[in-house]
N, C-alpha and C positions, 0 to 999 in steps of 0.2 A: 408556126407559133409567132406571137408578134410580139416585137419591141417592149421594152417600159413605154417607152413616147407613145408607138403606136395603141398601148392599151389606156393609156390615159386619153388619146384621143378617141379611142372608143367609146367608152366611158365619159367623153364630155359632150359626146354626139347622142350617148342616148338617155342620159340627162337631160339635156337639151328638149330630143318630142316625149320626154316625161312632162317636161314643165310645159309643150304646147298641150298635151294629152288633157292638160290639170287645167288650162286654162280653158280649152274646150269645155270641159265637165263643167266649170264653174260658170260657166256661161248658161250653159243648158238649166242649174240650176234657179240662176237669177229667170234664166224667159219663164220656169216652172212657176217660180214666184209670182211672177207678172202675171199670169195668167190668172194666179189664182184669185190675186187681185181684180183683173179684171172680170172673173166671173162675177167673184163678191159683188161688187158695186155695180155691175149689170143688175141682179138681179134685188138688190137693195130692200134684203129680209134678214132677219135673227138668226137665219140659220139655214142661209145657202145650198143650194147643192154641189157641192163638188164632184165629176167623174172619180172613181175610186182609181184609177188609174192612175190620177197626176200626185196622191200620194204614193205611190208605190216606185213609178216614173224619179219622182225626186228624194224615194229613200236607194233605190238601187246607185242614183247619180251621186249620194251623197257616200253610200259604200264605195264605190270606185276613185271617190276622190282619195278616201282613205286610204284605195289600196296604192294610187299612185303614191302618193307622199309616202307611205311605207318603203316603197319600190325603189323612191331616190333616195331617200333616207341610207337604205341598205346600201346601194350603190358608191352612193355618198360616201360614206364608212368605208365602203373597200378599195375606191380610189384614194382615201387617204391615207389607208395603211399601205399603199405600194410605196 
């Protein structure tokens, strides 16, 4: 069983690759973006085509960010009430 100290340091260790996790994700969604951007203006019509994939790609990315921030959120909350 571990310490208060040792569970707070758990707890600020995996806080910690929540918020690289979240900044990975938020990254993926900007190159999403980009892309889509560069499709557009590649192909410079009314009404582009997009692969269906790079919505889908950046709605799952945009769920998971969701679910990190929930995750340290909770976290969050239960290293403060120790």
């Amino acid at each position: 069983m571990y310490s208060l100290a040792e569970l707070h340091a758990q707890l600020a260790a995996f806080r910690a690759k929540l918020a690289e996790a979240t900044e990975h994700t938020n990254r993926a969604v900007e190159l999403l973006d980009e892309a889509r951007e560069t499709i557009v203006t590649a192909f410079e019509q009314a009404e582009p085509w997009l692969p269906p994939q790079l919505a889908l790609a950046e709605e799952r990315l945009r769920q998971d960010a969701g679910r990190l921030a929930a995750a340290d959120d909770l976290v969050s909350g239960y290293q403060a009430r120790l």
